[in-house]
PyMOL CGO cylinders between C-alpha atoms (Angstrom):
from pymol import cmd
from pymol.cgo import CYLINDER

trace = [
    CYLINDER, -24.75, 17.11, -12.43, -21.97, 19.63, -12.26, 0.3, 1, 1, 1, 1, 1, 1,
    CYLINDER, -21.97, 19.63, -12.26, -23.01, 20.71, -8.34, 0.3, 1, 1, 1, 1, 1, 1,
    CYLINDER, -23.01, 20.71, -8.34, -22.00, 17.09, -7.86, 0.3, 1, 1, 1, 1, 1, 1,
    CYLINDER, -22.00, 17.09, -7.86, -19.14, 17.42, -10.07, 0.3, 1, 1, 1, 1, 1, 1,
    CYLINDER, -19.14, 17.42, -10.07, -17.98, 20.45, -8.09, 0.3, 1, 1, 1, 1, 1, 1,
    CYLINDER, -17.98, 20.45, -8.09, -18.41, 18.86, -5.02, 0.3, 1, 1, 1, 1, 1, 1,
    CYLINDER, -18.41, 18.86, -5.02, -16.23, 15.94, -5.64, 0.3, 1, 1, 1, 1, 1, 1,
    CYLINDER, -16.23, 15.94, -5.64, -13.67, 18.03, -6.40, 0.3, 1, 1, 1, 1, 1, 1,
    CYLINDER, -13.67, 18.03, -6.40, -13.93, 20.06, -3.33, 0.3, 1, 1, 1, 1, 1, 1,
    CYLINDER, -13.93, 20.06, -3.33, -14.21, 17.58, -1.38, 0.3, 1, 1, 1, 1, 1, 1,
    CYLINDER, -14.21, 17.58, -1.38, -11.09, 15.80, -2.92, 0.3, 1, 1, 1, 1, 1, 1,
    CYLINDER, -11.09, 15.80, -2.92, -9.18, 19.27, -2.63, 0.3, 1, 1, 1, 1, 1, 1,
    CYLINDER, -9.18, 19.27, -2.63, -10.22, 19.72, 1.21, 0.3, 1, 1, 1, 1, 1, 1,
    CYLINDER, -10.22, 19.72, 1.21, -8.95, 16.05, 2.33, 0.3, 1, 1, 1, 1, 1, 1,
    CYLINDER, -8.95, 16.05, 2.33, -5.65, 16.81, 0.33, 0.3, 1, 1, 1, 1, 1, 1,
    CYLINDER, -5.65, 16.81, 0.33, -5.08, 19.53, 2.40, 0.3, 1, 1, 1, 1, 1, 1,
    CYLINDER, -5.08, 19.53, 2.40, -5.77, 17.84, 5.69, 0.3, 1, 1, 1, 1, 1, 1,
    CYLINDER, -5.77, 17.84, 5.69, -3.17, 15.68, 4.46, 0.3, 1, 1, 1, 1, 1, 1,
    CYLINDER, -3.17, 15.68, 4.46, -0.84, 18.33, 3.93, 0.3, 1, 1, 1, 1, 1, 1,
    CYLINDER, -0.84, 18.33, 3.93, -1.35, 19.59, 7.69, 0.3, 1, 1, 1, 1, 1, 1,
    CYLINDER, -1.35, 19.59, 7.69, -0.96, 15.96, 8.95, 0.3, 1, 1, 1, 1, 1, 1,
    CYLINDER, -0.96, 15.96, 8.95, 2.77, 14.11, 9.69, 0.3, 1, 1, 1, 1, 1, 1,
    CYLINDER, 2.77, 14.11, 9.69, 1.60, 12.43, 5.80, 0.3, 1, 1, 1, 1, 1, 1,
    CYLINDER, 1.60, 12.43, 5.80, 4.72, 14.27, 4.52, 0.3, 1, 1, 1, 1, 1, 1,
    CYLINDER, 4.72, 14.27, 4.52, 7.03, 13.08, 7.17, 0.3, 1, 1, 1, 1, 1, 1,
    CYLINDER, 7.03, 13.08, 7.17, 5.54, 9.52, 6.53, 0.3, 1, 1, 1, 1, 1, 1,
    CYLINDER, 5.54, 9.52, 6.53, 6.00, 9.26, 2.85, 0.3, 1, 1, 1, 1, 1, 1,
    CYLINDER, 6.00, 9.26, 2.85, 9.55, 10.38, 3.03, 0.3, 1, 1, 1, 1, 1, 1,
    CYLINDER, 9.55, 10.38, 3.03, 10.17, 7.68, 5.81, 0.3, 1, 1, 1, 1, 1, 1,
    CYLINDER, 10.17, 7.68, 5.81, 8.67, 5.27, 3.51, 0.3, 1, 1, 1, 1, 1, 1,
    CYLINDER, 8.67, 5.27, 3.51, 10.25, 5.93, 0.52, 0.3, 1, 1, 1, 1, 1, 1,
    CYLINDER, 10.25, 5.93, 0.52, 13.82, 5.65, 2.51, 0.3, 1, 1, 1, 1, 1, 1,
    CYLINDER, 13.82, 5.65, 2.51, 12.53, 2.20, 3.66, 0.3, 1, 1, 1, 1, 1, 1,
    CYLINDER, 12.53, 2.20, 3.66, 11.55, 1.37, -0.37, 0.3, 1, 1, 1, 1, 1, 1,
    CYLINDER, 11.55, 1.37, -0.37, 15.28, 2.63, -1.71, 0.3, 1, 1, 1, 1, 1, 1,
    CYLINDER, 15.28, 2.63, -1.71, 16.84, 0.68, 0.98, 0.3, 1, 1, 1, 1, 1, 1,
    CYLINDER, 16.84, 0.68, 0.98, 15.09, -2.15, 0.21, 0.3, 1, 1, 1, 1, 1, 1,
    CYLINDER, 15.09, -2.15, 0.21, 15.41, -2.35, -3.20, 0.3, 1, 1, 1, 1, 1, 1,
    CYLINDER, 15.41, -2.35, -3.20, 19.19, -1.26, -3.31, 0.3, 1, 1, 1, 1, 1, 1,
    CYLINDER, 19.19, -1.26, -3.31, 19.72, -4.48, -0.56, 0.3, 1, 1, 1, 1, 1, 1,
    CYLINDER, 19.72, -4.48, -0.56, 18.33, -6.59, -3.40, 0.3, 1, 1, 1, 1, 1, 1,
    CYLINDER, 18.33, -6.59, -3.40, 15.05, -7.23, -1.13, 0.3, 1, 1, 1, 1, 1, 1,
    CYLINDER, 15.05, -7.23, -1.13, 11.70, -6.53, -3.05, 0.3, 1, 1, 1, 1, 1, 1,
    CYLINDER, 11.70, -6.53, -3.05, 8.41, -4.38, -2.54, 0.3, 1, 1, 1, 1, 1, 1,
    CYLINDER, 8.41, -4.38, -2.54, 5.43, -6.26, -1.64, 0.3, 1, 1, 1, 1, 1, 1,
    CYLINDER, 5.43, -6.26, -1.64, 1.85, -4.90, -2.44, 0.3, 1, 1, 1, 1, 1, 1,
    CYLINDER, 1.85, -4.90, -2.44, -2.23, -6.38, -1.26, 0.3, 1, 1, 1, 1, 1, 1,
    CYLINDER, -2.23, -6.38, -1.26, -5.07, -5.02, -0.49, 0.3, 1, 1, 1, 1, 1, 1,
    CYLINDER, -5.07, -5.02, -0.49, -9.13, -5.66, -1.64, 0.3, 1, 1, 1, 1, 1, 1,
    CYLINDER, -9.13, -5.66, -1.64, -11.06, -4.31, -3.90, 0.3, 1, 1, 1, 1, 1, 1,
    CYLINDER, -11.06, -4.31, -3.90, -10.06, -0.79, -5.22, 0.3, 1, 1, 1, 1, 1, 1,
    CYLINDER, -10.06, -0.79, -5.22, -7.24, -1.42, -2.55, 0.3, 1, 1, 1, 1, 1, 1,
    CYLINDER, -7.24, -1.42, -2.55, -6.58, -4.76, -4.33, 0.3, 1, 1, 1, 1, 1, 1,
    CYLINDER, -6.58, -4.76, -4.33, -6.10, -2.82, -8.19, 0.3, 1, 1, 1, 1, 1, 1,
    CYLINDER, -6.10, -2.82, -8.19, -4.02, 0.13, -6.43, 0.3, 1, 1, 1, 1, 1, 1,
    CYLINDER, -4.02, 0.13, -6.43, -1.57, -2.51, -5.64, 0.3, 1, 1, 1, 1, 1, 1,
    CYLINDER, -1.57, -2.51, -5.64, -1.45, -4.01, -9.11, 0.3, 1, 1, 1, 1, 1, 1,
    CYLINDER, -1.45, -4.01, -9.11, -0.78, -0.15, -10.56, 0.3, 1, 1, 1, 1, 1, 1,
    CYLINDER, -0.78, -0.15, -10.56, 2.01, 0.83, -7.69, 0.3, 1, 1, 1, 1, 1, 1,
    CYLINDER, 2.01, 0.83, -7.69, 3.55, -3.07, -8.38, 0.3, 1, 1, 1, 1, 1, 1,
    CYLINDER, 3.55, -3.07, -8.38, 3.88, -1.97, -12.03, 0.3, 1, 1, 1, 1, 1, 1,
    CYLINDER, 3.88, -1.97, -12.03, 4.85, 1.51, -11.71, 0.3, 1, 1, 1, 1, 1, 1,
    CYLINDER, 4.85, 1.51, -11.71, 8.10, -0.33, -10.03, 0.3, 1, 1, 1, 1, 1, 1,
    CYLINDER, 8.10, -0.33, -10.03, 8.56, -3.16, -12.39, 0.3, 1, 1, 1, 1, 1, 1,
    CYLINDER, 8.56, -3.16, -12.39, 7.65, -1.02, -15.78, 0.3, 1, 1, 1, 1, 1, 1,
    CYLINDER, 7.65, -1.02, -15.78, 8.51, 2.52, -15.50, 0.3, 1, 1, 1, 1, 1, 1,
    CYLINDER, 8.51, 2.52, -15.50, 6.74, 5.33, -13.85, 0.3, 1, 1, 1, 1, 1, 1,
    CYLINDER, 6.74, 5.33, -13.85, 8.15, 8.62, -15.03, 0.3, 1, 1, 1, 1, 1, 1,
    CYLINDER, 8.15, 8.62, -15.03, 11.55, 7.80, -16.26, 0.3, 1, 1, 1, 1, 1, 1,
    CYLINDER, 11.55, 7.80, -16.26, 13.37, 5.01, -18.41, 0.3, 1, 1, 1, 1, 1, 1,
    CYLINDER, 13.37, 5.01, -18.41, 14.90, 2.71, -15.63, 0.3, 1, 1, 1, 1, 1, 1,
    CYLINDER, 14.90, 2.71, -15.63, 15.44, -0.72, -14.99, 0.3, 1, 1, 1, 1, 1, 1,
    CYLINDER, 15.44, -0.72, -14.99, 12.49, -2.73, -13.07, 0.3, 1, 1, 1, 1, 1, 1,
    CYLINDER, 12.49, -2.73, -13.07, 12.51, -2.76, -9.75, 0.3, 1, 1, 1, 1, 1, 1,
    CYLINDER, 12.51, -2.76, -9.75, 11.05, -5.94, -8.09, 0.3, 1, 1, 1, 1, 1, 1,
    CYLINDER, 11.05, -5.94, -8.09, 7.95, -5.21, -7.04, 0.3, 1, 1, 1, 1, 1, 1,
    CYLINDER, 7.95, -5.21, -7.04, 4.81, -7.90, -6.58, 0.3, 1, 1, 1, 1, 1, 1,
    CYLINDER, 4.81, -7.90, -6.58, 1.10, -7.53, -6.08, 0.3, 1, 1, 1, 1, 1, 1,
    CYLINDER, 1.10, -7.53, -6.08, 0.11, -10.16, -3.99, 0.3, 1, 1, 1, 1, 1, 1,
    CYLINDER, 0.11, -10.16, -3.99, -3.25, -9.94, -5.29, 0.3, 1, 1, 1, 1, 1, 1,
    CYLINDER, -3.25, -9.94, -5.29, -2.87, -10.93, -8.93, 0.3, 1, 1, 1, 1, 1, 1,
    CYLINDER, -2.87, -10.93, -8.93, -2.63, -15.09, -8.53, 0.3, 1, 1, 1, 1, 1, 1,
    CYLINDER, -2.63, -15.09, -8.53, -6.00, -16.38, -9.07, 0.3, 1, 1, 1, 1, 1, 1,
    CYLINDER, -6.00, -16.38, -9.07, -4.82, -19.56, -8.51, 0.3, 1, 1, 1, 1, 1, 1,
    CYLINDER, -4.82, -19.56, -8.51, -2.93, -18.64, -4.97, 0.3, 1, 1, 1, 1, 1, 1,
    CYLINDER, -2.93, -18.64, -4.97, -5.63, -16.99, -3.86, 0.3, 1, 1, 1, 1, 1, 1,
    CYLINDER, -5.63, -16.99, -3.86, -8.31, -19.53, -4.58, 0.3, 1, 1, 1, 1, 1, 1,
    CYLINDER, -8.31, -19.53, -4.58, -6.35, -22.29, -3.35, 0.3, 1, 1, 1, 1, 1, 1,
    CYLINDER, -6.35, -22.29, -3.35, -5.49, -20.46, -0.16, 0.3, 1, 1, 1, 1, 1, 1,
    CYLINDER, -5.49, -20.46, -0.16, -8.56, -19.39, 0.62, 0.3, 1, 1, 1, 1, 1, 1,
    CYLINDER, -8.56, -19.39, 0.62, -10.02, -22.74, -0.05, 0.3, 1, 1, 1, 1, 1, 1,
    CYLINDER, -10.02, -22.74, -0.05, -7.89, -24.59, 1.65, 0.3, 1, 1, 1, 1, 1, 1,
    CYLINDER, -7.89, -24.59, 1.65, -7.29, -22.35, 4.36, 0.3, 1, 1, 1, 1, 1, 1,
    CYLINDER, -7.29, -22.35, 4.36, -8.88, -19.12, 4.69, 0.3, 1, 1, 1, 1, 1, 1,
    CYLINDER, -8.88, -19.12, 4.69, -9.64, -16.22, 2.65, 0.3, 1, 1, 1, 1, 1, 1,
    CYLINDER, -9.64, -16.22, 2.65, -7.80, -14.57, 5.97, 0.3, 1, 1, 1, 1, 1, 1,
    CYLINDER, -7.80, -14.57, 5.97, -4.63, -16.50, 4.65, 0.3, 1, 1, 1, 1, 1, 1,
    CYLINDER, -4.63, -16.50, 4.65, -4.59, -15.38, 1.11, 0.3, 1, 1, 1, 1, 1, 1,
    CYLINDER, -4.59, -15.38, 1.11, -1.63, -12.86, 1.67, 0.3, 1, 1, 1, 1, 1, 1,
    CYLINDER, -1.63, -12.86, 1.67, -0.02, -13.94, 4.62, 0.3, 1, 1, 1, 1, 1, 1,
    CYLINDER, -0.02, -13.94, 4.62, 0.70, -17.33, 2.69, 0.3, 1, 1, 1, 1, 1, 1,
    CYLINDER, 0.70, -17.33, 2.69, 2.99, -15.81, 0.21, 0.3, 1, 1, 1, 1, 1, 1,
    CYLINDER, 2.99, -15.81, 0.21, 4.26, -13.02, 2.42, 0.3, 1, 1, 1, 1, 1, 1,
    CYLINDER, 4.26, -13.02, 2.42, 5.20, -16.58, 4.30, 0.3, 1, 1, 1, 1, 1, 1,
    CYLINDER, 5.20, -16.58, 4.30, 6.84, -17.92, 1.01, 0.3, 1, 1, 1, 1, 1, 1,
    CYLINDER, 6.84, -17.92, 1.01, 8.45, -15.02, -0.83, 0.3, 1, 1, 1, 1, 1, 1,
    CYLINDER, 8.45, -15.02, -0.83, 8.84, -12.26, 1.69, 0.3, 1, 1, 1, 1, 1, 1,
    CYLINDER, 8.84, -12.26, 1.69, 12.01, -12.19, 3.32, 0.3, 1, 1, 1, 1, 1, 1,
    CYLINDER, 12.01, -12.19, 3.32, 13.82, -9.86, 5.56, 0.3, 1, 1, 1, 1, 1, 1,
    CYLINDER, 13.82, -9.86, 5.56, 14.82, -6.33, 4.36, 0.3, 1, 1, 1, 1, 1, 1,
    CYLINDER, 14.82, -6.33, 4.36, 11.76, -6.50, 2.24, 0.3, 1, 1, 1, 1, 1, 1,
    CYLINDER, 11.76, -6.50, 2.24, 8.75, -4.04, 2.47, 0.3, 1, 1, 1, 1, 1, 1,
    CYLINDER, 8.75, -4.04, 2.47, 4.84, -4.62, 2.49, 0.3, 1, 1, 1, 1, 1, 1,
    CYLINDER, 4.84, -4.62, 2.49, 2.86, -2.04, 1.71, 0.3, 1, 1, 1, 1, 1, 1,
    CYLINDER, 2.86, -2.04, 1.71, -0.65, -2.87, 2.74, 0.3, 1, 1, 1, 1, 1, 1,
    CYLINDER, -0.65, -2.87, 2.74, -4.00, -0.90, 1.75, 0.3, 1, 1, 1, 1, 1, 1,
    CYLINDER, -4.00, -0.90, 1.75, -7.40, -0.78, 3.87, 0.3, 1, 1, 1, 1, 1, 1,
    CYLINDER, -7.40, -0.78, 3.87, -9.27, 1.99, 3.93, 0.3, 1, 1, 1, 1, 1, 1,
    CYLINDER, -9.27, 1.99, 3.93, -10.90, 0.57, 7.02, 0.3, 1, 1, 1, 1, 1, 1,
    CYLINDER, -10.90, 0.57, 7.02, -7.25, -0.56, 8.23, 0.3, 1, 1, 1, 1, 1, 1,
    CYLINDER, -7.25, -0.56, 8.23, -9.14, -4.09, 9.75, 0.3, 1, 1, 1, 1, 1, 1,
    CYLINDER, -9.14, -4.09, 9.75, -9.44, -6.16, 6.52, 0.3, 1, 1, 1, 1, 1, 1,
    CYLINDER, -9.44, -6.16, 6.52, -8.40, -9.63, 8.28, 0.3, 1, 1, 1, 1, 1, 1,
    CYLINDER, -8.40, -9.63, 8.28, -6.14, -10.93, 5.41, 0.3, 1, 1, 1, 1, 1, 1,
    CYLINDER, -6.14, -10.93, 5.41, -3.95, -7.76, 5.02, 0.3, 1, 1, 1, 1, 1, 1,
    CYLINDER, -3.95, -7.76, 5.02, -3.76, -7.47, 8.94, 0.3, 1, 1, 1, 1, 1, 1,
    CYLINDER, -3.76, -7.47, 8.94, -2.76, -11.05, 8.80, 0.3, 1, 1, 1, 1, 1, 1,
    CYLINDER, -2.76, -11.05, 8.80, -0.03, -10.58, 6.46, 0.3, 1, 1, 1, 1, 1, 1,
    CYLINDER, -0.03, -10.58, 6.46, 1.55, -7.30, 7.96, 0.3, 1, 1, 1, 1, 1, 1,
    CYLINDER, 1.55, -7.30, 7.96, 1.31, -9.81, 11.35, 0.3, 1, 1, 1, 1, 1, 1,
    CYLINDER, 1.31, -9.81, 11.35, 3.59, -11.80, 9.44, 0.3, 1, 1, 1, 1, 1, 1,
    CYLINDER, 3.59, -11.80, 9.44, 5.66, -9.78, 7.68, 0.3, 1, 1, 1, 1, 1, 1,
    CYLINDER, 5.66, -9.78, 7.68, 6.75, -7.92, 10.94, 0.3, 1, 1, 1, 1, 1, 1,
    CYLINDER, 6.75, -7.92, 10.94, 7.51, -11.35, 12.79, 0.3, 1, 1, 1, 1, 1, 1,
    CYLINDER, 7.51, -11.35, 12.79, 9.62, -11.95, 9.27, 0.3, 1, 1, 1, 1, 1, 1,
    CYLINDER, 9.62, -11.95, 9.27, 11.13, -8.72, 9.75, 0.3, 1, 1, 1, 1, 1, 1,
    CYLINDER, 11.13, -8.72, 9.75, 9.96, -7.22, 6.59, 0.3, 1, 1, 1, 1, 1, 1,
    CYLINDER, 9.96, -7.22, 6.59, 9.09, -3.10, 6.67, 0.3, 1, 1, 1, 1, 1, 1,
    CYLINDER, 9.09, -3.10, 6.67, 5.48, -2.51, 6.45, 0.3, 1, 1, 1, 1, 1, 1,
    CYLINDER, 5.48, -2.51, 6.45, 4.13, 0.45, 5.62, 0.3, 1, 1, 1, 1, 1, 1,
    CYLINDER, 4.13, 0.45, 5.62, 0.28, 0.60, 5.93, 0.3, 1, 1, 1, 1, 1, 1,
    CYLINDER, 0.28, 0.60, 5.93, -2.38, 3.49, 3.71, 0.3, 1, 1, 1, 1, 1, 1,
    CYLINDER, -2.38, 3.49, 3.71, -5.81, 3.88, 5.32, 0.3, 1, 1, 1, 1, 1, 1,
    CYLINDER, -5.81, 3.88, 5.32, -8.64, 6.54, 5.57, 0.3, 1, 1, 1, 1, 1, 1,
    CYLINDER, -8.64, 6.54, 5.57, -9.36, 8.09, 9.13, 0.3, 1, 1, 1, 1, 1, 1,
    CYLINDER, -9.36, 8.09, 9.13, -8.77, 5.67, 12.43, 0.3, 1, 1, 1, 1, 1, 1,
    CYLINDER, -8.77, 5.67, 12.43, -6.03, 3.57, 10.65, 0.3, 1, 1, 1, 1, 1, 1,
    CYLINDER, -6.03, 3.57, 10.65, -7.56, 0.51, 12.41, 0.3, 1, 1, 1, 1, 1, 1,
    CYLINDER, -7.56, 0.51, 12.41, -5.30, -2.49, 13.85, 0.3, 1, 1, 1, 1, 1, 1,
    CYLINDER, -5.30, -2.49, 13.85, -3.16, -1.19, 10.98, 0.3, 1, 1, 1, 1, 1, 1,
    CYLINDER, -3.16, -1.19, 10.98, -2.02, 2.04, 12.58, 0.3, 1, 1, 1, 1, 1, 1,
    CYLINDER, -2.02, 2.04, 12.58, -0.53, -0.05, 15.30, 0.3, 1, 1, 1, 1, 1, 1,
    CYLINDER, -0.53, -0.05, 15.30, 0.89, -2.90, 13.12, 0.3, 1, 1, 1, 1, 1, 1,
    CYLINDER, 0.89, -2.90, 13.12, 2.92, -1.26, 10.62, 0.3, 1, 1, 1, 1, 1, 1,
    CYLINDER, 2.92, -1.26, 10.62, 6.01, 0.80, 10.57, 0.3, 1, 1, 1, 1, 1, 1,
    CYLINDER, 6.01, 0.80, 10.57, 4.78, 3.99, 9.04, 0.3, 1, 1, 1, 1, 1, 1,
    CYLINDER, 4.78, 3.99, 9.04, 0.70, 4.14, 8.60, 0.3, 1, 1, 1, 1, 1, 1,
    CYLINDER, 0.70, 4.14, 8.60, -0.96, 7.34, 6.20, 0.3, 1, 1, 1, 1, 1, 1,
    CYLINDER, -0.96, 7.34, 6.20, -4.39, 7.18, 7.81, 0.3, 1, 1, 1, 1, 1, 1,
    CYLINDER, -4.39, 7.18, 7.81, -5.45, 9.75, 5.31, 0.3, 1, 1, 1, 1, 1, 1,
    CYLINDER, -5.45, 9.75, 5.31, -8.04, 12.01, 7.36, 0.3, 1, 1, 1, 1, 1, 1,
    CYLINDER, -8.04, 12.01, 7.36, -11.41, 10.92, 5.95, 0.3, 1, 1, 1, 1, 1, 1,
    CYLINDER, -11.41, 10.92, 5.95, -14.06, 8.57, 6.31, 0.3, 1, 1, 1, 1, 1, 1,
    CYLINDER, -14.06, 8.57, 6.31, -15.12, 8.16, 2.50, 0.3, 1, 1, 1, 1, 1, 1,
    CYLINDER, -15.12, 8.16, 2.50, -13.69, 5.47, 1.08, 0.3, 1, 1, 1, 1, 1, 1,
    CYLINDER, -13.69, 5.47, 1.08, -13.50, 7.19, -2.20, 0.3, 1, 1, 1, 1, 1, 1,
    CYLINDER, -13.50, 7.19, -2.20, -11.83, 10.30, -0.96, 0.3, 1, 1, 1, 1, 1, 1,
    CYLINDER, -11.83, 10.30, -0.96, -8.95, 8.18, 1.01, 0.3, 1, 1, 1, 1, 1, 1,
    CYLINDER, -8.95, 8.18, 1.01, -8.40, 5.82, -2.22, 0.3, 1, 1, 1, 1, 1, 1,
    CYLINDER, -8.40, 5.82, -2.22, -7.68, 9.23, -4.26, 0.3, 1, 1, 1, 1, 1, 1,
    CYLINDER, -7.68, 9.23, -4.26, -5.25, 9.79, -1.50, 0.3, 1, 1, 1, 1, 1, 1,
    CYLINDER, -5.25, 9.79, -1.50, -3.77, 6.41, -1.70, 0.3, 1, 1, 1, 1, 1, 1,
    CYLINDER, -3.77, 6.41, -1.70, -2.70, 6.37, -5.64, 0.3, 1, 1, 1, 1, 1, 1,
    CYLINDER, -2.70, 6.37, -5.64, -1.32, 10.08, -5.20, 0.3, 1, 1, 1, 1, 1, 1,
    CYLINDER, -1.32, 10.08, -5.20, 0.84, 8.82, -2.27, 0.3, 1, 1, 1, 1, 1, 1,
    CYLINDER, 0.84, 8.82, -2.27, 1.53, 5.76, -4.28, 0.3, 1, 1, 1, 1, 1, 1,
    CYLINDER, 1.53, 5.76, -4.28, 2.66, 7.78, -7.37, 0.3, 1, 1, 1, 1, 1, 1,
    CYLINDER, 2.66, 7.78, -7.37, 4.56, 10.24, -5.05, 0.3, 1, 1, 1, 1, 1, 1,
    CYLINDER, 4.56, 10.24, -5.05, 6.48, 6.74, -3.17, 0.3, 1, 1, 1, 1, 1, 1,
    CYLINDER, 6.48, 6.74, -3.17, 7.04, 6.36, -7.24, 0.3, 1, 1, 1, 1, 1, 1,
    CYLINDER, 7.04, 6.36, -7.24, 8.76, 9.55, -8.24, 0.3, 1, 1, 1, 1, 1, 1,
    CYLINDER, 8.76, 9.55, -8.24, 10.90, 9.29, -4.80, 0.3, 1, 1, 1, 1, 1, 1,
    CYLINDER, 10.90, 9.29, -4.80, 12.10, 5.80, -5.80, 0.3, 1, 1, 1, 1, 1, 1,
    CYLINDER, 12.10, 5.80, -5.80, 13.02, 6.75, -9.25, 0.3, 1, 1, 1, 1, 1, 1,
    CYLINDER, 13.02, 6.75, -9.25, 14.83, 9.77, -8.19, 0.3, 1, 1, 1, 1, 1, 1,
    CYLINDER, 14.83, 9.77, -8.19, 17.20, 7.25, -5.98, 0.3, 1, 1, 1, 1, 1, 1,
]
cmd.load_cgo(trace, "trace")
């Protein structure tokens, strides 16, 4: 158990430093400009992803409207992935493809930013919505593990953290998250 336990750690150590030797730095600064200027415009944050992608985006959304280190006021931030009821109904009555390009279609807006989380950068309804988004003229910042996918193309700025475990990236993702966080708050 703790040669596993080790491991993971290691492991998670090693990809953070490959991280630190990649243009990641240079990225997250670029996106947290793009955040600031959004939200001092009066223009919002926009979060989806799936899975552990799809509960990263509900923590980072509340970091921004709640507090993340600091007492502040909220900043207007939404996970798209929180309205059962949108995202049934869309995916019903569309496709499960549509489920975030649908509201990036009815509450995104220009000078707002998307960030969008795939480890695999090809999940079909966040590529969808960063299609849209861009065409809306909304900054979109994408987080992926190693490749980036169609997402590394897409977006603005794309981390494709430089690892193939899915775990390993998603540690990545929340630190870069709560890093995009303490930028924000700092103005």
């Amino acid at each position: 158990m703790e040669k596993i336990i080790k491991k993971r750690f290691e492991e998670h150590l090693a990809v953070a430093e490959a991280v630190l030797e990649s243009d990641a730095i240079k990225q997250i600064g670029a996106i947290a400009e793009a955040v600031k200027k959004s939200l001092k415009s009066g223009n919002k944050a926009l979060f989806c992803g799936n899975g552990g992608s799809a509960a990263d985006s509900q923590h980072l959304a509340a970091e921004f409207v709640g507090r993340f280190q600091k007492e502040r006021k909220g900043l207007p931030a939404i996970a798209l992935t929180v309205d059962t009821s949108i995202l049934t109904s869309v995916g019903n009555d569309y496709s499960f493809n549509d489920v975030f390009s649908r509201q990036v279609e009815a509450l995104g807006k220009k000078g707002d930013v998307l960030i969008a989380i795939s480890t695999s950068g090809n999940s079909g309804n966040v590529v969808e919505a960063v299609k849209l988004a861009g065409k809306k003229g909304i900054y979109c910042a994408g987080l992926t593990a190693e490749g980036g996918g169609k997402l590394l193309e897409l977006c603005d700025e794309c981390i494709a953290v430089p690892v193939k475990n899915t775990a390993r990236a998603q540690e990545i993702h929340i630190l870069i998250g709560h890093i995009l966080c303490e930028l924000v708050d700092d103005g």
